[in-house]
Every structure is written in C-alpha cells, then in structure tokens.
C-alpha positions as CSV (number, residue, x, y, z in Angstrom):
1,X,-6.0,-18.9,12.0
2,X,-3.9,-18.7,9.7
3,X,-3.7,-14.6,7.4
4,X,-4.4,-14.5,4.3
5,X,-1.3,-12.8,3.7
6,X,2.4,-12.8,5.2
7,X,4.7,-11.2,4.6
8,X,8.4,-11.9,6.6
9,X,11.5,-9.6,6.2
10,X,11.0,-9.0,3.0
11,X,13.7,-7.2,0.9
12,X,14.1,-5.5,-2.7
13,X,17.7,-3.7,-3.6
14,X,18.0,-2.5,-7.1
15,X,21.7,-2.7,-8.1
16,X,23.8,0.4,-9.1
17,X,25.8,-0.3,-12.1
18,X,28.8,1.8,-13.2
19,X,32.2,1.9,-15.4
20,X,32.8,0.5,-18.2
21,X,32.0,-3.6,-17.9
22,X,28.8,-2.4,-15.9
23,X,29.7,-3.9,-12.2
24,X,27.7,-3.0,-9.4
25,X,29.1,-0.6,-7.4
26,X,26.6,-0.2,-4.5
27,X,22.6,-1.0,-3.6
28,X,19.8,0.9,-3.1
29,X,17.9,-0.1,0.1
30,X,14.7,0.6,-1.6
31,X,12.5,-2.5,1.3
32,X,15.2,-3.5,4.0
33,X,13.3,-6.4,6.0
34,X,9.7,-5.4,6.4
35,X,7.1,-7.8,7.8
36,X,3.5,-7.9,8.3
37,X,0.1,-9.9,7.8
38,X,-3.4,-9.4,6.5
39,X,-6.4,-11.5,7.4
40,X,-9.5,-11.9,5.1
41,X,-11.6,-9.4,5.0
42,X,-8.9,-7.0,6.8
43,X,-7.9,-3.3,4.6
44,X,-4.2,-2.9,6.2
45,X,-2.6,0.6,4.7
46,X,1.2,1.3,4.1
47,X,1.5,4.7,4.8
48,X,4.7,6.8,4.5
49,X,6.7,9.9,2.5
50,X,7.4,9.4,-1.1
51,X,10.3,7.3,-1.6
52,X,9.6,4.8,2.0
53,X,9.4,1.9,0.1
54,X,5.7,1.1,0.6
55,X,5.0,1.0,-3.6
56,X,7.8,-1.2,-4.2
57,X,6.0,-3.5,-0.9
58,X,3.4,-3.7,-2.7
59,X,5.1,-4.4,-6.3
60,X,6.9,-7.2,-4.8
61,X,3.9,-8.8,-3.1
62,X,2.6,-8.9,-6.7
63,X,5.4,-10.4,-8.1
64,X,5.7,-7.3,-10.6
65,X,9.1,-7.7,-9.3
66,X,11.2,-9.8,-7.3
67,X,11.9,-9.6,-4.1
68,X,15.7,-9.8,-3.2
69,X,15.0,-11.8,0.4
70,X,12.2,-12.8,2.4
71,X,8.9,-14.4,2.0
72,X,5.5,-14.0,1.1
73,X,2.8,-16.3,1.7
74,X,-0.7,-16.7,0.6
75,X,-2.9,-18.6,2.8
76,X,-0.1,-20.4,4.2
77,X,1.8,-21.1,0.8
78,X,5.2,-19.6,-0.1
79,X,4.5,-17.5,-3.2
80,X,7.2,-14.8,-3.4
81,X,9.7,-18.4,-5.1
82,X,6.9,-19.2,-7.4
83,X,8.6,-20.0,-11.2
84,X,6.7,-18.0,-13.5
85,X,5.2,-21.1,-15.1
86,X,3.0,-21.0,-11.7
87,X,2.4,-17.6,-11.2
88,X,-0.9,-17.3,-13.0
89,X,-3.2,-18.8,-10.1
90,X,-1.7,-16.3,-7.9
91,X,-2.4,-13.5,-10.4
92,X,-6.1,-14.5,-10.3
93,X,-6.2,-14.3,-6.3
94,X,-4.1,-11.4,-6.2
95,X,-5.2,-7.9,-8.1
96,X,-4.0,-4.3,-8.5
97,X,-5.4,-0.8,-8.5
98,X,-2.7,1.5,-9.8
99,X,-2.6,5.5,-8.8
100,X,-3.3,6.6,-12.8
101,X,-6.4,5.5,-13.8
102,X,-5.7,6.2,-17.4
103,X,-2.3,5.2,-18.3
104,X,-3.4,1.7,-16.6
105,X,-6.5,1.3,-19.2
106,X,-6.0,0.9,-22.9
107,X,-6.9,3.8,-25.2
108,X,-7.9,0.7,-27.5
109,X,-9.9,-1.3,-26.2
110,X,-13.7,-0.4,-24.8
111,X,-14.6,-0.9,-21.2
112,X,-16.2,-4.4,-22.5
113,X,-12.9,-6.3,-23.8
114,X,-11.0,-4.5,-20.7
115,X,-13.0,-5.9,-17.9
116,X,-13.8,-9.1,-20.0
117,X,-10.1,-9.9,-20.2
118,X,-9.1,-11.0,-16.8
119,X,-12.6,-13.0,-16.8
120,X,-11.6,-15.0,-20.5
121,X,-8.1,-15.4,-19.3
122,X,-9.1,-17.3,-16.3
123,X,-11.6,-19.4,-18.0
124,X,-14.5,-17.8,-15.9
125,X,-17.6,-16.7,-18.1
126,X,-17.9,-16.9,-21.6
127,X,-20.9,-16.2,-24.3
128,X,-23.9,-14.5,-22.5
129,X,-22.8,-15.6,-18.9
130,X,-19.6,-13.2,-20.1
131,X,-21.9,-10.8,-21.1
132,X,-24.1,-11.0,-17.7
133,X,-21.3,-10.8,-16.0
134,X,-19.3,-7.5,-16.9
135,X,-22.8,-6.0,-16.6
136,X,-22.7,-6.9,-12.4
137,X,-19.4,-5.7,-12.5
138,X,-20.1,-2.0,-14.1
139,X,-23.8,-2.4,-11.4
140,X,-21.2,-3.0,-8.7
141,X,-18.5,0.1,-9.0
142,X,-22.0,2.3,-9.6
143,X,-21.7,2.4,-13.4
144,X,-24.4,2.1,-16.2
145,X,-24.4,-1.0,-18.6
146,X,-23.7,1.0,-21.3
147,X,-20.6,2.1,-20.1
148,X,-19.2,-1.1,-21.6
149,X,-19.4,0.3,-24.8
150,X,-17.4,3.2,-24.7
151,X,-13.4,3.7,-24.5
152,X,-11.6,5.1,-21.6
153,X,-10.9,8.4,-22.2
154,X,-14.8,9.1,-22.5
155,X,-14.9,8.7,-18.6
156,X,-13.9,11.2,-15.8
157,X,-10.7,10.3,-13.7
158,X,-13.4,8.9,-10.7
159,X,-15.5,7.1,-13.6
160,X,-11.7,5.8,-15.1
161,X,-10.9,4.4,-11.8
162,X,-14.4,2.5,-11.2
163,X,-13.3,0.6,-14.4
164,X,-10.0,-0.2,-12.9
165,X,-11.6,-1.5,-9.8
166,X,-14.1,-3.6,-11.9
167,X,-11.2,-4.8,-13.5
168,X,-9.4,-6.1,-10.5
169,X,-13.1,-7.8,-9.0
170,X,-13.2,-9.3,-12.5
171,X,-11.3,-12.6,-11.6
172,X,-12.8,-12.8,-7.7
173,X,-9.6,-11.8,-6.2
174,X,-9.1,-12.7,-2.1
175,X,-6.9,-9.9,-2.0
176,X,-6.5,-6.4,-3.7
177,X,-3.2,-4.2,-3.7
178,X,-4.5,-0.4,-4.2
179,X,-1.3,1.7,-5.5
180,X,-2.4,4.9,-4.5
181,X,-5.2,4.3,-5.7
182,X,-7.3,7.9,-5.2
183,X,-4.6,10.4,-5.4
184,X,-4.8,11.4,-8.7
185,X,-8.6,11.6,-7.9
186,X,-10.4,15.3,-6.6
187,X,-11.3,15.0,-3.2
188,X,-14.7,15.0,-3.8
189,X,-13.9,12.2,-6.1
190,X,-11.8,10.6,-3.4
191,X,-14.4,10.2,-0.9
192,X,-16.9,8.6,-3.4
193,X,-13.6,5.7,-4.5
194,X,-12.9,5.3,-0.2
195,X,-17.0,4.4,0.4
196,X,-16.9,2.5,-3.1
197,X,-13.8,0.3,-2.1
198,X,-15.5,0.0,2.3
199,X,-18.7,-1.3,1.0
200,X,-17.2,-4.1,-2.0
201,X,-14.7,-5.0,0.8
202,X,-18.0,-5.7,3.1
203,X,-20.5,-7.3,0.3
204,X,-17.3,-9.6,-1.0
205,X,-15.3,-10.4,1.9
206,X,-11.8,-8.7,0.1
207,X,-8.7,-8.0,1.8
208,X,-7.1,-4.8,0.9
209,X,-3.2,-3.7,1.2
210,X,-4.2,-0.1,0.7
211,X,-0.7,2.2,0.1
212,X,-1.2,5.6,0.5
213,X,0.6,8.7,2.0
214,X,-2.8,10.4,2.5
215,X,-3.8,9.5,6.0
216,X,-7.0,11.8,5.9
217,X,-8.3,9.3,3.7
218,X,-6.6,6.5,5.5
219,X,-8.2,7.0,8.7
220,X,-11.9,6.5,7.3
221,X,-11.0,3.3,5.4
222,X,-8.7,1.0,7.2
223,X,-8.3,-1.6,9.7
224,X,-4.5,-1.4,10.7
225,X,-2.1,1.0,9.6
226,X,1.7,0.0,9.2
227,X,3.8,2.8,8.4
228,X,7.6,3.3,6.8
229,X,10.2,5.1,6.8
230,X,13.4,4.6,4.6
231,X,12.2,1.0,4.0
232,X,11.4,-0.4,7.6
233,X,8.4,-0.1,9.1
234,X,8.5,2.1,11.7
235,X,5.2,1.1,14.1
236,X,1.9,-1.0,13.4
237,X,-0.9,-0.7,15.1
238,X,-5.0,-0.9,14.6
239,X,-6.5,2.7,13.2
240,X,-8.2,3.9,16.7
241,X,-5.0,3.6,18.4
242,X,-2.3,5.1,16.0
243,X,-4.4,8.2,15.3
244,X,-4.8,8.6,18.8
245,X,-1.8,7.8,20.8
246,X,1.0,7.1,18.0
247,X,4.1,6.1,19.9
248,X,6.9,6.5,17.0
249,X,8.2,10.2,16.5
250,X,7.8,9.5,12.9
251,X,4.4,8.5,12.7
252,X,3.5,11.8,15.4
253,X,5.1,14.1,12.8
254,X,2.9,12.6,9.9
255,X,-0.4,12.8,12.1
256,X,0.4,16.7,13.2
257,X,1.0,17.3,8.9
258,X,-2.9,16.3,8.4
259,X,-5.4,19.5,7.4
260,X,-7.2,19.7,9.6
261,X,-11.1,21.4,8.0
262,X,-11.8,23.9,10.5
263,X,-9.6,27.5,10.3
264,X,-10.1,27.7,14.3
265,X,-8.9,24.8,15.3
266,X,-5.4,24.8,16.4
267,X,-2.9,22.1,16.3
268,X,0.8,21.6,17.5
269,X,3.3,20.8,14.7
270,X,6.1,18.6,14.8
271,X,8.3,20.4,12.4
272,X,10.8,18.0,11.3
273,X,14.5,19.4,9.8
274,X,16.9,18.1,7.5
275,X,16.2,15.9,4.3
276,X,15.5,12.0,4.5
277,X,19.0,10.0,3.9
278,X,19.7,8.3,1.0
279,X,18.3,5.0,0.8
280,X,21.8,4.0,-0.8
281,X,23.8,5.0,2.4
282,X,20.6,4.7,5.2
283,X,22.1,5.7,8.4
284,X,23.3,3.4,11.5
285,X,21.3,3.0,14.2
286,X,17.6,4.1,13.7
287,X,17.3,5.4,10.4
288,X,14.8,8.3,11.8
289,X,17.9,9.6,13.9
290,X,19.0,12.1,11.7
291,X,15.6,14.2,11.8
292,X,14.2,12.7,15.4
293,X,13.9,15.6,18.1
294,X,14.2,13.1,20.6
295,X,16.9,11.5,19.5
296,X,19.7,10.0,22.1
297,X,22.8,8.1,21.9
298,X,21.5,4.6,21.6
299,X,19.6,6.0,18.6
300,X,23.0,6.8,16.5
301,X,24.6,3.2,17.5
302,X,21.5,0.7,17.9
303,X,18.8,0.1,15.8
304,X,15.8,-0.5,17.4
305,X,13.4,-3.3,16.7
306,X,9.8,-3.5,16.9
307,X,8.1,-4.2,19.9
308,X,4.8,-4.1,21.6
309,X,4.2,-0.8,23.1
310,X,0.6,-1.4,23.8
311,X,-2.4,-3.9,22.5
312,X,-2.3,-3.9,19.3
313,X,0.7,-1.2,18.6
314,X,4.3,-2.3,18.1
315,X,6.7,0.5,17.5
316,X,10.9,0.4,16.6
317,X,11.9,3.4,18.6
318,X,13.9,3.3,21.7
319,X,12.3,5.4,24.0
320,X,9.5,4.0,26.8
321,X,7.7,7.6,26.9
322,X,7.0,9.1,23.7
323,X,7.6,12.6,25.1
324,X,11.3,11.8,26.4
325,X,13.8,12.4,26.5
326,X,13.8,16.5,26.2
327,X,15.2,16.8,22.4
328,X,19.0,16.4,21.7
C-alpha cells in the first residue's frame, strides 16, 4: 500500500550571504537528507531539541518553503516540484496547526469569516450549507455556535487553538502538520488539545505529522516517533518500543530528561556535556559524536546510517549493544 506521505532525503540549506556584492559564503544545514512515511490514519511525531530541524521538515512538506533536494510525495504523486500555479489542490489536502494560536488568527476577522475562508476558497459550502457547516466545525473542536461571532482575542489560548484546528478540518484535509501545536498551551490545556486532536484523527480518518519536543505529550498521542538531531534523523521506531527500549544514545538522553510526576520515583540521568555543533559546520562522522558517552573511533570518521535494530526500530548509531562500549 502505498503512504499517504513520503518523504525521501529531503534537504533545506538557507544560504549565508556576506561582503559587499552579497555572495554566499557558506550553508546552513538546517534538514540534511531526512526520510520517512505516513500512512492514513497514522499520527507520526518529529521529536528533537530546538534547532534539529524538525519545524523546517515540516515547513518544507508544506511547501511554505522549498526544499533544496529530495522529494515529497502525496499518495504516490511528487509534490515537493509542484509550480505554484498547481499548488492549491495540495493546500486543500495538506493543513497546518502553528504553535501561537494567536499570531496565526486575525485580530480582524470573527471566528465566522476565519473558518469560512478555507471552505469559500475551495468552492466547498456556500449560503446556508456555509453557514451549517462552520457550525459542525465549532460542535467538532467542543465549541458553542456562537463562538462564530466573536473575534479571536475574546478566546483563551486552548479556546484560540480549537479555532485553528477547525480551521485546518475546514477544507477535509488527508493530512495535518501540527507545529508545536500545544506548547504555548498550560498543561491542563495541553491534555484537553492531545484527546481533542486522538479522537478527530479517529472520527475522520486524518494523518498527523505531529512536531514537538515535548515527549510527555508525545507518548499519549502518537503512532511512530522519528526523532532528530542536527537535521538527520537519528532512530524511528513505533511508540511502545522507543519509550521502552530506545537504541540511539540520543534518543536515551531525551527519554531520561522527561518529569517524571511522582517525587519518589527515581530515575538515572543521562547528562549530556558540551553544546550542539553548528548546523553551519555539523561534525564528521556521526553528528551526535561530540556529546555521545559512548562514543568510539568509527564514530569521529564514519557516519552511520540507519538500520533496523529491531521490528519496527531503525537507528543510525554504530554500536550493536546500546550499553557499549564503556564511554570514551
């Protein structure tokens, strides 16, 4: 069967200009060759530290920017090439939740014209089936119908970010790309978005690329989880399996930094040192070298691919035992 998305070696370097005609002078490796897939129905999160890569994944999977190399493929159809003349039929299959749920809404328009927008632009309602329509939406993300009337900044963040979600349904996307999408929400707040976004995906059959560096909240919504580091991902692998045998040092050290909500429970950290490497000069080798207790020789020289490690788990690290060698 063929996913509803691919995504193969994908790329995105933003230029660095300097002197006086402008030239570029050097790249930064912002996505260096990532690949993955979602099927229908499938929430896959991009999880990582600020500054991985994973927002401009998801940017460039949206065509909010173009990619520098690779492709991207909607059900089987190259669309990362698409001229813009022929981008609009992937903008109504393809929607966005971004992490501010103000600053994405305008102060000028009530919740009625917003959500009616995407549904008018498409051709997909108009008069009293319009009308009917934006009403399910606001009954789907838990709001009352006469939210429509008011503006945005009459709405709590949570209450903000059910509009944006109604927004993105607006058009019957196949797939959603959620920026962040709750952390700029209170946890209480997050919670109530995470079982918002588990039940639409059930009732409507939406895949979800779901980018987050919050893997508390990651854990309770997603399918797979493909994390990055320095833009590569680092390991794949399906939820029940990464949170509870991760092979990749990288991703270990990300599940040891998780609160854990109980004061007596106790829980080995895997304190990494030094800063992450400039995505303009990433290291040789693997890129994780340079803060990887377990890192060896190969590690400085080769960089590793991804491989299968287990079912359902491929990792790009060089070691066969996660817990050797002894640290270097």
């Amino acid at each position: 069967m063929i996913p509803l998305l691919e995504v193969t070696d994908l790329k995105k370097h933003f230029p660095i200009r300097g002197g006086v005609l402008g030239r570029v002078t050097n790249h930064v490796y912002a996505v260096d060759g990532v690949s993955f897939d979602i099927a229908r129905g499938e929430t896959l999160s991009l999880v990582g530290e600020s500054g991985c890569g994973k927002s401009t994944v998801g940017r460039a999977v949206l065509r909010l920017i173009a990619p520098t190399a690779g492709e991207v493929r909607l059900d089987g159809e190259r669309i990362d090439n698409l001229p813009a003349a022929q981008l609009r039929r992937l903008r109504q299959r393809v929607q966005v939740v971004f992490q501010d749920p103000f600053s994405s809404l305008s102060p000028r328009q009530k919740v009625r014209e917003i959500i009616a927008e995407p549904i008018v632009n498409f051709g997909l309602a108009r008069g009293a089936a319009l009308e009917s329509r934006i009403a399910g939406l606001l009954e789907k993300v838990r709001l009352p119908r006469d939210a429509m009337d008011r503006y945005p900044h009459e709405f709590s963040g949570g209450q903000r970010q059910r509009i944006c979600i109604a927004r993105a349904l607006a058009p019957d996307p196949d797939l959603i790309v959620c920026d962040e999408a709750v952390s700029a929400l209170d946890v209480s707040v997050k919670a109530q978005i995470v079982n918002l976004l588990a039940e639409l995906q059930d009732a409507l059959g939406l895949a979800l690329l779901f980018i987050s560096h919050d893997l508390a909240i990651v854990e309770h919504l997603t399918h797979r989880v493909a994390v990055m580091y320095l833009g590569k991902i680092v390991e794949v692998a399906d939820r029940r399996t990464l949170f509870s045998r991760a092979h990749h040092p990288y991703t270990r050290a990300l599940l040891s930094a998780v609160p854990v909500p109980d004061p007596a429970a106790k829980r080995q950290r895997m304190i990494l040192t030094g800063d992450v490497p400039s995505p303009i000069h990433p290291p040789s080798g693997c890129r994780f070298h340079t803060r990887c207790p377990f890192a060896f020789d190969r590690c400085r020289t080769e960089e590793p691919v991804l491989r299968r490690v287990a079912e359902g788990q491929v990792s790009a690290c060089h070691l066969d035992v996660p817990d050797a060698p002894a640290a270097a």
